[in-house]
N, C-alpha and C positions, 0 to 999 in steps of 0.2 A: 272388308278386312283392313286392320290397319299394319301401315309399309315397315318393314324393320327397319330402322336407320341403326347402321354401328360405328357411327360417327363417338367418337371419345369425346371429344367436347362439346357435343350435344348432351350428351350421356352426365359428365359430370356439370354441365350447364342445372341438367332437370335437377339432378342432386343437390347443388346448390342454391335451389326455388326451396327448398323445404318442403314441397307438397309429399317428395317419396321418401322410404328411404332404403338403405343397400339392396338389402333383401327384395322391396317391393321393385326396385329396379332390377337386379337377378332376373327376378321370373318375367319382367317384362319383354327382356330383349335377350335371355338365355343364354346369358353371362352368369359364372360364379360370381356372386357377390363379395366374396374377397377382392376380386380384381377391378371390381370399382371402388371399393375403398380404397386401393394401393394406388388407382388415377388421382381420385380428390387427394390425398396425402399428398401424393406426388408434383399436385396442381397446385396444391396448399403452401409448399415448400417444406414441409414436413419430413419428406423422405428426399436425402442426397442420393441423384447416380450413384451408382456401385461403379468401381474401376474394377474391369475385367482383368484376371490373372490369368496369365497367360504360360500353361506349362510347357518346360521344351527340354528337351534330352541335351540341347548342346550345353556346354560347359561356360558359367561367365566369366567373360572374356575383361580381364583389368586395363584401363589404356596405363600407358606409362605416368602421361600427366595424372592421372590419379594416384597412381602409387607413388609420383613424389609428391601429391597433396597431403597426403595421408602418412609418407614420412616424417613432412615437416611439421604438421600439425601434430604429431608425437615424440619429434625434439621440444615443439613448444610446451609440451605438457610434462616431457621429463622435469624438462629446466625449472618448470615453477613448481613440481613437486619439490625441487631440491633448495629453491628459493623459500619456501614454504618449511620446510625439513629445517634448515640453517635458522630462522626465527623462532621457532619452536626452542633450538640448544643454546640459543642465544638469551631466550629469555630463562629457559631455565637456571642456562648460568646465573644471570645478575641478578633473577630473585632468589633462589637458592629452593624454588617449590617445584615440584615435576607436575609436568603439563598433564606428560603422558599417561593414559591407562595401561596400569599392569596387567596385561590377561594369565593368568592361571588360576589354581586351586584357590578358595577363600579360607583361610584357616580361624 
């Protein structure tokens, strides 16, 4: 009788000879045959780890440095809305054409 080895990279080793394939390795060593396809993918580079989510009842907790990262990077983003805002009435003014879309009714 021959030895079961459940060595993974023996396993995907035979699978990559071409002699088997999923299936016929399944029944050989009485593995679902999905889960050697998901080793060769996996061995293949095929398939990225999955980052484990991790759920937790406690509340996230913000450090300070982050909420004044996140101030300032939203002073910085006012400003150049407004920078932004000011060239828009600027040019309207000197060409005398509106930039803007008017949203309402179409008549």
């Amino acid at each position: 009788m021959q030895e079961r080895v459940l060595n993974k990279e023996a396993i995907i080793a035979e699978y990559l000879t071409g002699d088997y394939s999923y299936r016929q390795l399944g029944a050989k060593y009485g593995i679902d045959f999905r889960k050697i396809h998901y080793w060769v993918s996996h061995y293949k580079g095929n398939i990225k780890p999955r980052k484990k989510v991790v759920k937790s009842d406690k509340p996230v907790v913000v450090t300070s440095i982050e909420v004044q990262r996140l101030q300032a990077e939203l002073r910085k983003t006012k400003l150049h809305n407004e920078v932004l805002e000011e060239m828009l009435r600027l040019s309207e003014q000197l060409t005398g054409i509106e930039l803007r879309k008017k949203f309402g009714t179409k008549r």
